[in-house]
N, C-alpha and C positions, 0 to 999 in steps of 0.2 A: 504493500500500500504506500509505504514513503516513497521507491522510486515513481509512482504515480503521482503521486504529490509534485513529487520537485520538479517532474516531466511538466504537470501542468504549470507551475511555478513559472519553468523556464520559458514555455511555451506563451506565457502571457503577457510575460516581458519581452519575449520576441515582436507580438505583435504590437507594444506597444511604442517600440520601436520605431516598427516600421512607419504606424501613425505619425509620428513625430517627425519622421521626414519628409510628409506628405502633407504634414500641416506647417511652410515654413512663418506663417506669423497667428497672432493670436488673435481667435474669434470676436468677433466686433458689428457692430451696428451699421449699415449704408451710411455714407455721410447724405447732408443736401445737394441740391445742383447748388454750384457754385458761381460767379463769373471771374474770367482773368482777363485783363488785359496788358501788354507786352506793348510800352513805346515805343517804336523806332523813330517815329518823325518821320514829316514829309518825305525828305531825303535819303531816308532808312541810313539816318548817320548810326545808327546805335546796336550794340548789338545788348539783348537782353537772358541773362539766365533765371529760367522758372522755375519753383519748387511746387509742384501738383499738394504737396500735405501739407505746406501752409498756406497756400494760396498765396505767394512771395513771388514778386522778381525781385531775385536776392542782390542780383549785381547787375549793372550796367555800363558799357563801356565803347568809348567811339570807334570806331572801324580801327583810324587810325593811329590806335594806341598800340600795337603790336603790327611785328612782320612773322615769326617763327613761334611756332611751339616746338618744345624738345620731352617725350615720351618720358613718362616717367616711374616707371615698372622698375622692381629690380632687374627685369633682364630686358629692359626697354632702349632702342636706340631710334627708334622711328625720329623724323624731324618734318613737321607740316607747315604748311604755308596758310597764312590768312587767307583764307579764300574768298572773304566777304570784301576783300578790296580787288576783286581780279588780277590777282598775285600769278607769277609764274616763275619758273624755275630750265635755265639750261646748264645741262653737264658739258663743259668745254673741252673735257677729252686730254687734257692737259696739267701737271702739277705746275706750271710756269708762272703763277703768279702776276708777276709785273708784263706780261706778257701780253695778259689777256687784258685788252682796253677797251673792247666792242662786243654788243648781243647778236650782233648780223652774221648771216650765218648758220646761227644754233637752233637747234630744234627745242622749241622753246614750249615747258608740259604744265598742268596743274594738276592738283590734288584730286583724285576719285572725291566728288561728293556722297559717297555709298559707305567712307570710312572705313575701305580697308586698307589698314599700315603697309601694305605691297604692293600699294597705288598712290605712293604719295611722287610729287616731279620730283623731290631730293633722292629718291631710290636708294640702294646701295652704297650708302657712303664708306660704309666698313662695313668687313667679311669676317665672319668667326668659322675658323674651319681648323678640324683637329687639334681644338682646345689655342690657336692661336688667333689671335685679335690681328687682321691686317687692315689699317686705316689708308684708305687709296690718295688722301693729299691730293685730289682731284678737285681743281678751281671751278665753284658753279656760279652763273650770273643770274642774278634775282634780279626778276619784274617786281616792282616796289606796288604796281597798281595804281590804283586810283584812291582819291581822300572824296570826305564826302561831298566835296562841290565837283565830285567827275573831273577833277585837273589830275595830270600823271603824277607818280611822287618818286620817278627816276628810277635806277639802278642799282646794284652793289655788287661787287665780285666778292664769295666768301670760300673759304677753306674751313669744313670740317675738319678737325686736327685730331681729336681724342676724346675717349670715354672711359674716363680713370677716378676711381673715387667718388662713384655717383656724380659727378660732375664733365660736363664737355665744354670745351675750350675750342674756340674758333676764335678764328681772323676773317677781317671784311676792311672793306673802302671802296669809296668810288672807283668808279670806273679808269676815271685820270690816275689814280692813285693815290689821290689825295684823301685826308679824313681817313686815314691808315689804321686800325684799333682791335684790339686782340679782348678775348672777353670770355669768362669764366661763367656758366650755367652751371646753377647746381638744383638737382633733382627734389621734388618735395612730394613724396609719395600719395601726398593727401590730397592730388589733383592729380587730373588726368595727363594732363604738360602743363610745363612752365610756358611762359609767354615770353617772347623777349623781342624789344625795341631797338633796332642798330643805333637809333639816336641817346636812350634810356636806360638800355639794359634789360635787368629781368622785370618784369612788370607783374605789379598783384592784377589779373585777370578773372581766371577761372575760380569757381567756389569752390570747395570742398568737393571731391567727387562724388561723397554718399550725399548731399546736399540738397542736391535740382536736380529736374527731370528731363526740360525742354529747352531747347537754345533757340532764339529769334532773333533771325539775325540773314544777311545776304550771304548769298554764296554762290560759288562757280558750278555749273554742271553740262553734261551734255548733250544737249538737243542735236536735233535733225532737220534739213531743210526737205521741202515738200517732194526731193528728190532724191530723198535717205543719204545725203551727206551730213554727215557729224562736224560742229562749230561747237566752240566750248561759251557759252551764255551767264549770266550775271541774273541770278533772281534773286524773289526774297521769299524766305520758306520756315519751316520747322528742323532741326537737327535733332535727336535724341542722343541723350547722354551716351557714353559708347560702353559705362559703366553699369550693367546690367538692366540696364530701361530696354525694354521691346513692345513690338507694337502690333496691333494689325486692323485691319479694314473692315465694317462692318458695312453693306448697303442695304440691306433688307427688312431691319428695325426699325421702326419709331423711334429716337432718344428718348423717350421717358421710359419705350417698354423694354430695354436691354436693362439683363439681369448678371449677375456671377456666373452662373451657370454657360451664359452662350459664349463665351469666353474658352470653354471648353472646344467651341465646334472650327479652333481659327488655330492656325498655326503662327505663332508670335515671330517675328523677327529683328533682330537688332542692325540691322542696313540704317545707317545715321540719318538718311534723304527720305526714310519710310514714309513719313507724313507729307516734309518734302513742301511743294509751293501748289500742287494743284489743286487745293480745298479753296481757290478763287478764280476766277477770270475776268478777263480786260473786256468792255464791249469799246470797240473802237470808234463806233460810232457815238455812241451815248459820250465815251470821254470817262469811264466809272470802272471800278470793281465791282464784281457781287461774290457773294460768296454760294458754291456749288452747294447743292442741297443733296440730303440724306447721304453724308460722309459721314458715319460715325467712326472717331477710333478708340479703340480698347488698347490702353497702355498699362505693360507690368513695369512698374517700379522698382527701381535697387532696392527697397526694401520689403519687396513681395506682393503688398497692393496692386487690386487692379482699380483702373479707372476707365470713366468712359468720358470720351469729349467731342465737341462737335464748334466751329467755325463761326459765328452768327455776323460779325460783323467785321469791316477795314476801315473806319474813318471813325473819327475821336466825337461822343459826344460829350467832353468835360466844355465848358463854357470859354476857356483860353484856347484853346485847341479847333472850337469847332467843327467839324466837315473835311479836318485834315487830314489824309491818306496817311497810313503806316502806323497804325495800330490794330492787329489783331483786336482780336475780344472771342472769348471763346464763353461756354458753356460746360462744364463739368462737375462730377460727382465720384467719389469711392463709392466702391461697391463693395 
């Protein structure tokens, strides 16, 4: 009879186990619908990061206050490019340094807006292969892009040099040569990348990774012309955190009648551009936005939560702002 016992014993605390990794947060009540709204400005000078659980835009920050983010993983070296300023990146093929005084020529790339680290224009800057670290000293010249009044903000030739100590060290300057300057990034785990400004340095940017949900903000992506040629395009859209937030598309609900449950019936995915810019269109003629109807989406959270949201408006109605394009406003709720 005891080995029956402890069988069952064991048996119980198996399964309670297994519950416990099927339940990863704790039972809770639906929240309300909520509203958020996300400044950009007219000019979509801003980029803004959302927190879905407090209903926060925690930080905001002008296009161009950064050029580079550097990965910041223990075994992180990826290095991306602002792409809300239509930033670009060419590899000159070259460690020559002073050498290099021009972009003409180069095959010049941007960053996958889909967010994945093996699609960034900086690519391969360094090779780890049989436990050796090899840094290629290969000169690349950055498209600085555009600031928010659409004027270009120039060039820089830079040299990834190392990744030592949590920390990477590069060299940049103009073009001419001049504005010469050598600069230490160091990794700060509690975000996704550092920010760094060739005028500045590292810049406080990003919140906390486990923090926010949703980034509003421009970005580079790539379209097709009516004759399936690909041009790489400037819009303005939704990112999702790259830190466990996933998403996906509901069309066939009501937003009040989507429950927990049908969240079940979607396969979630974390593609950064998932939400992306098409929850509105342009009428050309009118001269307006509207925002597309019955786009619901259902996003899980870094911290388990799911939520549902939905689009309702793009022009501000605070009383300063009136009627001015580049404000999201959304609808949403935990469920």
């Amino acid at each position: 009879m005891k080995s029956i016992y402890y069988l069952a014993i064991v048996l119980i605390l198996s399964l309670s186990s297994c519950f416990k990794e099927e339940l990863p947060v704790k039972p809770h009540e639906p929240g309300d619908v909520e509203t958020g709204i996300a400044a950009l400005r007219e000019l979509y000078s801003y980029q803004v990061f959302y927190d879905l659980s407090t209903n926060t835009a925690l930080k905001t920050n002008l296009i161009t206050d950064w050029e580079l983010g550097f990965e910041t993983a223990d075994s992180g070296w990826h290095i991306i490019l602002n792409n809300s300023r239509f930033m670009h990146a060419g590899n000159t093929g070259t460690t020559n340094f002073d050498a290099v005084t021009s972009h003409e020529g180069l095959v010049m790339k941007f960053d996958s807006s889909e967010g994945n680290p093996d699609s960034t224009a900086i690519g391969n800057w360094v090779i780890f292969s049989n436990g050796d670290t090899i840094y290629s000293n290969l000169v690349y010249v950055i498209d600085m892009g555009f600031n928010e009044n659409y004027e270009h903000s120039g060039y820089k030739k830079v040299v990834f040099q190392s990744l030592n100590n949590n920390a990477y060290s590069i060299k940049f300057a103009d073009l001419n040569g001049e504005n010469l300057k050598t600069a230490v990034i160091e990794k700060d785990i509690s975000k996704n990348y550092v920010c760094f400004s060739f005028e500045n340095g590292s810049v406080d940017i990003e919140p906390d990774k486990n923090a926010w949900t949703l980034l509003f903000t421009k970005y580079t992506t790539l379209l097709f012309t009516d004759l399936g040629e690909p041009y790489p395009y400037s819009v303005l859209g939704v990112l999702l955190n790259p830190n466990h937030v996933t998403a996906a598309l509901d069309t066939l609900k009501p937003f009040e009648n989507l429950v927990l449950a049908d969240t079940a019936n979607y396969e979630f995915s974390n593609r950064r551009d998932f939400i992306g810019y098409e929850w509105k269109y342009y009428d050309f003629d009118a001269g307006t936005y509207s925002i597309v109807p019955d786009l619901n989406y259902l996003i899980k959270n870094h911290d388990g939560f799911y939520y549902k949201l939905r689009f309702i408006n793009f022009y501000s109605h605070d009383p300063e702002t009136l009627g001015e394009k580049g404000f999201p406003t959304f609808e949403f709720a935990k469920f």
